[in-house]
C-alpha positions as CSV (number, residue, x, y, z in Angstrom):
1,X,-20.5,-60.9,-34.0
2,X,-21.9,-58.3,-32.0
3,X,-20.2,-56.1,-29.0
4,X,-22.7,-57.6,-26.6
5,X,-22.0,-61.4,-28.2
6,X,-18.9,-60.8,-27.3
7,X,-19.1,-60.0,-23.9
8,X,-21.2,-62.4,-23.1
9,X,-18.8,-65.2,-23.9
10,X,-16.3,-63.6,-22.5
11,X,-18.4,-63.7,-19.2
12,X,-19.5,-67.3,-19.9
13,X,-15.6,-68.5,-20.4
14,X,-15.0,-66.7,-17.2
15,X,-17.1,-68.3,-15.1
16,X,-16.4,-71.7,-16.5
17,X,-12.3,-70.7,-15.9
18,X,-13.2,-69.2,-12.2
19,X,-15.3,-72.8,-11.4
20,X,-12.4,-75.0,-12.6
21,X,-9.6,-73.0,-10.7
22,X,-11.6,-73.4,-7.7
23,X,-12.7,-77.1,-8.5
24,X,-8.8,-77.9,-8.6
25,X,-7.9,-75.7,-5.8
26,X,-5.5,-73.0,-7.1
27,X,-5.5,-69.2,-6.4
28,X,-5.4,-66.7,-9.4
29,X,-1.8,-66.8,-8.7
30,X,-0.9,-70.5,-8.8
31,X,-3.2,-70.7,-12.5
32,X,-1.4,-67.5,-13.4
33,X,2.3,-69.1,-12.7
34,X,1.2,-72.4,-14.8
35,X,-0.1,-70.6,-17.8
36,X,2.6,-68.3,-18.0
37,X,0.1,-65.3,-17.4
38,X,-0.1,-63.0,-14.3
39,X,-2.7,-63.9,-11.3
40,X,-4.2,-60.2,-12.0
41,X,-5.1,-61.4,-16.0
42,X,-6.6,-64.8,-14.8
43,X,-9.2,-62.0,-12.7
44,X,-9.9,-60.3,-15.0
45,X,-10.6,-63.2,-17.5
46,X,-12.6,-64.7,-14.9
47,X,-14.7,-61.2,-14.6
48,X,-15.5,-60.9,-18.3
49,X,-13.8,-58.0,-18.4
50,X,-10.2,-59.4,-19.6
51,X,-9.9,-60.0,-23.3
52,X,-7.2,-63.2,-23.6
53,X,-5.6,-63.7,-26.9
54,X,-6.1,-67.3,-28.1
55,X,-2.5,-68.1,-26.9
56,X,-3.3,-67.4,-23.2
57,X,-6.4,-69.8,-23.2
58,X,-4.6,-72.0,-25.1
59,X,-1.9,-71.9,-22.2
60,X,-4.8,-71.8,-19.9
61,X,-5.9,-75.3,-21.2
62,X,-3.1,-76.4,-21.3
63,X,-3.1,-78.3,-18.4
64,X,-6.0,-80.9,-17.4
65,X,-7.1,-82.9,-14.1
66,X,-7.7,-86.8,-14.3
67,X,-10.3,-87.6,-11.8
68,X,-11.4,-91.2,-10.7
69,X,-13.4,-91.7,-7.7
70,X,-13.3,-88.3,-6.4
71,X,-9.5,-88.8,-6.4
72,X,-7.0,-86.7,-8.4
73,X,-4.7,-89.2,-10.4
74,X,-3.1,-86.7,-12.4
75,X,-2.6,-82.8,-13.3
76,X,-0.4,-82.5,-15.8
77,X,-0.6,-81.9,-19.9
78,X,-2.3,-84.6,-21.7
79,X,0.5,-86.4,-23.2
80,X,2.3,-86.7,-19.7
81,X,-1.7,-87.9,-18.3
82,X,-2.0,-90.2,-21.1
83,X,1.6,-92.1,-20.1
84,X,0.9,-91.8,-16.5
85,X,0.6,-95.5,-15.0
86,X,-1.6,-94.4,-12.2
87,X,-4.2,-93.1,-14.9
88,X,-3.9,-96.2,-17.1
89,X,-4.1,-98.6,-14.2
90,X,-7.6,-96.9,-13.2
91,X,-9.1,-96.8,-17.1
92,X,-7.5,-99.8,-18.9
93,X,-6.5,-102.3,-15.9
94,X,-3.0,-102.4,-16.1
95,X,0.0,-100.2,-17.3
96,X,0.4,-99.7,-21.5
């Protein structure tokens, strides 16, 4: 792959990162704190200019947002949102 290949994803992954951090709400801080990285990496990643190793973005995605109806149901990992009753009531109706 070629050097400017590369940094163009990294700048498309970074602008996809800085929208959902905003979308949920968080500072570079808070997302740091929760994916075990510091608030100054999550800038840079979000610039283009930071270079994560596939465990930070894996720890990055690590947690997800349930949405329904412009309400947040849950933020957690998705095991723990696939067992939460608020999040099955919503989808399936009732409680698994």
């Amino acid at each position: 792959m070629s050097r400017g290949r590369r940094a163009s994803i990294r700048q498309l992954f970074g602008r996809r990162l800085h929208a959902l951090r905003r979308l949920r709400g968080m500072t570079q801080e808070e997302l740091g704190e929760r994916s075990d990285v510091s608030g100054k990496l999550v800038g840079q990643i979000e610039r283009g200019t930071g270079n994560p190793t596939l465990e930070v973005i894996a720890g990055l995605a690590d947690r997800n947002a349930v949405m329904h109806h412009g309400r947040l149901l849950a933020c957690d990992t998705p095991v723990a949102i696939m067992g939460d009753r608020a999040v099955q009531e919503a989808y399936v109706g009732e409680a698994l």
